[in-house]
C-alpha positions in Angstrom: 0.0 0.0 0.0 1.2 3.3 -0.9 1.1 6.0 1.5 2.3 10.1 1.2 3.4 12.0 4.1 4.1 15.7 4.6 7.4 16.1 5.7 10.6 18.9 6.0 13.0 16.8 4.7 13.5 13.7 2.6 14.0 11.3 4.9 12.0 9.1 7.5 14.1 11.3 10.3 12.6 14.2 9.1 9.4 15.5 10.8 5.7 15.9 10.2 5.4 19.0 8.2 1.7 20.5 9.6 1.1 21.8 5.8 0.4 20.2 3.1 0.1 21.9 0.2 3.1 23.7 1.0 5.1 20.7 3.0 9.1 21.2 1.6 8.5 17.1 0.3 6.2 14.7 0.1 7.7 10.9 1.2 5.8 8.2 -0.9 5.8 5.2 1.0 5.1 1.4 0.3 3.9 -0.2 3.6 4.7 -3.8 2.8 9.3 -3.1 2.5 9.5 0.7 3.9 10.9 1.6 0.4 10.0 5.2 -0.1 10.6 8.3 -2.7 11.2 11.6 -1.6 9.1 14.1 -3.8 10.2 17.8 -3.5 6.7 19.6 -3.5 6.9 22.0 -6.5 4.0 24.0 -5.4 5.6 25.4 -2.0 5.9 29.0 -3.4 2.7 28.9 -5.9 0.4 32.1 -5.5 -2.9 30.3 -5.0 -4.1 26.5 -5.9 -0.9 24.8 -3.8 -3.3 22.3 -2.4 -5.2 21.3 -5.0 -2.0 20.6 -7.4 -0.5 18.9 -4.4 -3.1 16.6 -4.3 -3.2 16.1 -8.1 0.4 15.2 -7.7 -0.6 12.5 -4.8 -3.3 11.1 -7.3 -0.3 11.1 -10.4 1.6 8.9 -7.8 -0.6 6.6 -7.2 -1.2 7.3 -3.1 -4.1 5.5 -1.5 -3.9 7.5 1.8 -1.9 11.2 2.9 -0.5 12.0 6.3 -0.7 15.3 7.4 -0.6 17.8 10.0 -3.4 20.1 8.5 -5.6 19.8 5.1 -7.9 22.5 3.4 -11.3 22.1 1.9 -9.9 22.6 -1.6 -7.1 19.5 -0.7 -9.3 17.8 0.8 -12.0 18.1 -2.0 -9.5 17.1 -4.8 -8.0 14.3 -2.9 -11.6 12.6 -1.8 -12.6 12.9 -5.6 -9.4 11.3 -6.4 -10.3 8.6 -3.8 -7.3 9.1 -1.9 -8.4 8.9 2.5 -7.4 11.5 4.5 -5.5 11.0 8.1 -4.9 14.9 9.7 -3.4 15.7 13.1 -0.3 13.8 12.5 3.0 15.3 14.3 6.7 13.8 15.2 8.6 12.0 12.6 8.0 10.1 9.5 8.6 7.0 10.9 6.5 7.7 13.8 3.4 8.2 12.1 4.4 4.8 9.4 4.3 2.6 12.9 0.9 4.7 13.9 -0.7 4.3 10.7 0.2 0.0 10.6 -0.7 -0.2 14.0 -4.3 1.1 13.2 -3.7 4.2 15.6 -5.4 6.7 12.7 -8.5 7.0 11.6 -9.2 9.0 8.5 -11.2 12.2 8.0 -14.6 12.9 6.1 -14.1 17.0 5.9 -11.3 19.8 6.6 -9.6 20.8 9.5 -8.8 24.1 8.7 -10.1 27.1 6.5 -8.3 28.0 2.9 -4.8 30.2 2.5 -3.8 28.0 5.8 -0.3 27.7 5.0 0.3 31.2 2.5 3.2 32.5 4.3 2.8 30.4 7.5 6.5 28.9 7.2 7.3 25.2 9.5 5.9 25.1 12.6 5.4 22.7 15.0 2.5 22.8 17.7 3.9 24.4 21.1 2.8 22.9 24.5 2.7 25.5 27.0 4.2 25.4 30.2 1.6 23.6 33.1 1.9 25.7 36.4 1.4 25.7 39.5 -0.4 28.6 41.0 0.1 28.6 45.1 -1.7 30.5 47.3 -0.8 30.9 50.9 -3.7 29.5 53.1 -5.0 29.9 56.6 -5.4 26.8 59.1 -6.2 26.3 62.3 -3.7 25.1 65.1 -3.9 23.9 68.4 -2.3 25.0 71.2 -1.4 24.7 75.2 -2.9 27.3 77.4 -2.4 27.7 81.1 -4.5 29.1 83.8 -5.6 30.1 87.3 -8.5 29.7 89.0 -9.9 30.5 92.5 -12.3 28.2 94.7 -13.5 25.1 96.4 -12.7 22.2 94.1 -12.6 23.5 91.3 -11.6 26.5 89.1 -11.8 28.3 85.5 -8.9 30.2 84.5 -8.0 32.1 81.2 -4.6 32.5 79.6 -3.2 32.5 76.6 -1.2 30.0 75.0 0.8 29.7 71.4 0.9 26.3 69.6 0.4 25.7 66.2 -0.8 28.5 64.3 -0.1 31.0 67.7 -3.8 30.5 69.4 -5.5 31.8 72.2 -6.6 29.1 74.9 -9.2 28.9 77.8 -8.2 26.0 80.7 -9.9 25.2 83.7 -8.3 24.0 87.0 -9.1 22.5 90.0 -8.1 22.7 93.5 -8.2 24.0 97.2 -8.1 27.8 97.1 -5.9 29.3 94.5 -5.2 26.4 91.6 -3.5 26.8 88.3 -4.6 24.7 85.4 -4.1 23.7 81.7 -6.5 24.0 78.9 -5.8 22.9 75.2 -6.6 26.3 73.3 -7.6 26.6 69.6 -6.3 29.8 67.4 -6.1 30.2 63.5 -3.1 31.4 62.4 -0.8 30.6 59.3 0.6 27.2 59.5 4.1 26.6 59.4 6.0 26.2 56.4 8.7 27.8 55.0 11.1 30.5 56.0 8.1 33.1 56.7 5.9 30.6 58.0 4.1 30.2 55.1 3.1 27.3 52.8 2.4 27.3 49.3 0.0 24.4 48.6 0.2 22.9 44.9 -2.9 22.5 43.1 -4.2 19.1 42.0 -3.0 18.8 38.4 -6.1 17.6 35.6 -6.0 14.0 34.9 -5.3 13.1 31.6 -7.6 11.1 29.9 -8.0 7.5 29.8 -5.4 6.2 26.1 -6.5 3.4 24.2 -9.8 3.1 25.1 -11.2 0.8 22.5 -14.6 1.7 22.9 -13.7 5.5 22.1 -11.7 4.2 19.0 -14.6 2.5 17.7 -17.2 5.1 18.5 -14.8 7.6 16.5 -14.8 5.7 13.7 -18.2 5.3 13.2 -18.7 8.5 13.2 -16.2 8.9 10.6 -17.6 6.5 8.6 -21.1 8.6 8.6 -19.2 11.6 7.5 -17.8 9.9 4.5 -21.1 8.5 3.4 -23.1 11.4 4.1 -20.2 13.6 1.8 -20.5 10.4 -0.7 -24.3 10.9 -1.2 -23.9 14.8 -1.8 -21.7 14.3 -3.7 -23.9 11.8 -5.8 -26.7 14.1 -5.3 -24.8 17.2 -6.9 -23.5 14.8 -10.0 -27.4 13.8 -10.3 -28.0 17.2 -10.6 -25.7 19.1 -12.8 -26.6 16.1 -15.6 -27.8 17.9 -18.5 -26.3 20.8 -17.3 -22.7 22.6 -19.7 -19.7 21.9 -18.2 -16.5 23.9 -18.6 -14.6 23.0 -21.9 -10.7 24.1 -22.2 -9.6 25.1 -25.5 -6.2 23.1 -25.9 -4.3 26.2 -28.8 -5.5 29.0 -26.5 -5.1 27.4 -22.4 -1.6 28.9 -21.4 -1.5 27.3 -17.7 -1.7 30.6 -16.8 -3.8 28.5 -13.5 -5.9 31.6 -13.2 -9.0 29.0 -13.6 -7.1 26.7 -10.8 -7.4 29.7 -8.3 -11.2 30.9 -9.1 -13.0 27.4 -9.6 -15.2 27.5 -6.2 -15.3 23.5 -7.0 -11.7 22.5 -7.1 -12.9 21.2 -10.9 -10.3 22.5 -12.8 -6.6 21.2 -12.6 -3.3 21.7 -14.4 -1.5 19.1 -16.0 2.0 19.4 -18.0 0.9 23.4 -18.3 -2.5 22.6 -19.4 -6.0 23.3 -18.2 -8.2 19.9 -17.6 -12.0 20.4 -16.4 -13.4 17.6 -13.9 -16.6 17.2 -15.5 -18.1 15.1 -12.2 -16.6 17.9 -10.4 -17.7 20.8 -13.0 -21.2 23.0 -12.0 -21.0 25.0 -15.2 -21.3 28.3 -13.3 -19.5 29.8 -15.8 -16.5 31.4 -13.4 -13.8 30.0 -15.3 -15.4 31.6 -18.7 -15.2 35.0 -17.4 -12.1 35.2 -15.9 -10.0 33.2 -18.5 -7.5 36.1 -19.7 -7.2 34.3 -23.2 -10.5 33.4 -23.7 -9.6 29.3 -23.6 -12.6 28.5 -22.0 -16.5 27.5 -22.5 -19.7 26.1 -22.2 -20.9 23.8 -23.4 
């Protein structure tokens, strides 16, 4: 099985590049030996349409499934229509995300993850974790502590004094005894527990728990629901090709198509492709809107 990943360099070292229609190379990938071809992208620095000629180069190559950080809806259009699945969110090395992808670790997606123009200008990047802290906040307890008193009278006696202990409290004690008595009471006072130097403790808070990895169940429910995705875009798509029959479709006039790719960049349907410098319409794809006509600068294009 072939499979294309977006990568910075050519080589299963290299990492994960999160573009893909403007990834520095493509690695093609046969499953069964680990043989591979590293594919510089030609489409890195094109004005508009990278995506979509980037996934017309996957279908030239034969690629049943593309590993990526990121794909746009024009990508992801062209590639679907080329039948080509769709695994996003990929990160770390090439050969991290090969050993993923046998393992069954992926699952592949039915739409976009992110809006058009994602990666015009965006350079390499990698996703940044940010730093987990600790907030502490000083905090109040109570403390007990020894008091001692005196007391007057027959058998018995109540006394106040005060008494420090944990936290520095205040105490009451009773005593007892014949005439003047002294006694000990156990007082209670609220105070800042001990800690460090100032006598002050910073208390870390309880860190999230990470969810639960590998859950089968969770797998399984995600891929159902990928599944739905996929048919519910194969049956609008089959309801739009149901539609448009009868309807003109966009004809390219071989002499007079330059590859200028001005009808690459304005097709709202990712219909319209460029192969060796040429125009080619997608006729499944193809709405006859009639964009294409009007912007064509040399007047290459038609209805009919």
């Amino acid at each position: 099985m072939k499979i294309a990943v977006s990568t910075t360099g050519p080589s299963l070292d290299a990492r994960v590049d999160p573009r893909f229609g403007r990834c520095p190379y493509f690695l093609i990938i046969e499953t069964d030996d680990l043989s591979f071809e590293a594919v510089e992208n030609p489409n890195v620095s094109l004005g508009g349409g990278a995506g979509i000629q980037s996934a017309q180069l996957m279908a030239d190559k034969g690629v049943q499934y593309v590993l990526t950080g990121n794909c746009g809806p024009n990508a992801h259009q062209t590639l679907s229509a080329a039948g080509i699945n769709v695994i996003v969110g990929c990160s770390g090395t090439v050969a991290d995300g090969i050993n993923q992808f046998k393992a069954g670790q992926f699952s592949t997606t039915g739409e976009p993850n992110v809006s058009s123009k994602f990666g015009m200008g965006a350079g390499s990047s990698s996703v940044l974790n940010q730093p987990e802290g600790i907030q502490q906040q000083p905090f109040a307890s109570g403390g007990m502590g020894m008091g001692r008193g005196g007391g007057r009278g027959m058998g018995g006696g109540m006394g106040q004094g005060g008494g420090r202990g944990k936290g520095g409290g205040m105490g009451r004690g009773g005593g007892q005894g014949q005439g003047r008595a002294t006694g000990r009471g156990m007082g209670q006072g609220w105070g800042m527990e001990p800690g460090f130097a100032q006598g002050s403790f910073s208390a870390p808070q309880p860190q999230a728990q990470k969810p639960a990895q590998g859950n089968k169940l969770t797998q399984l429910k995600q891929q159902a629901e990928t599944l739905s995705r996929q048919m519910q875009e194969t049956q609008r798509q089959i309801q739009e090709m149901e539609n448009q029959e009868g309807q003109p479709v966009a004809i390219v006039n071989a002499e007079q198509c330059t590859g200028c790719g001005v009808c690459v960049e304005i097709c709202p349907f990712g219909a319209i492709s460029l192969n060796a410098n040429q125009a080619t319409v997608d006729e499944a794809l193809c709405t006859g809107c009639g964009l294409c006509v009007k912007e064509c600068p040399n007047s290459a294009i038609s209805l009919n």
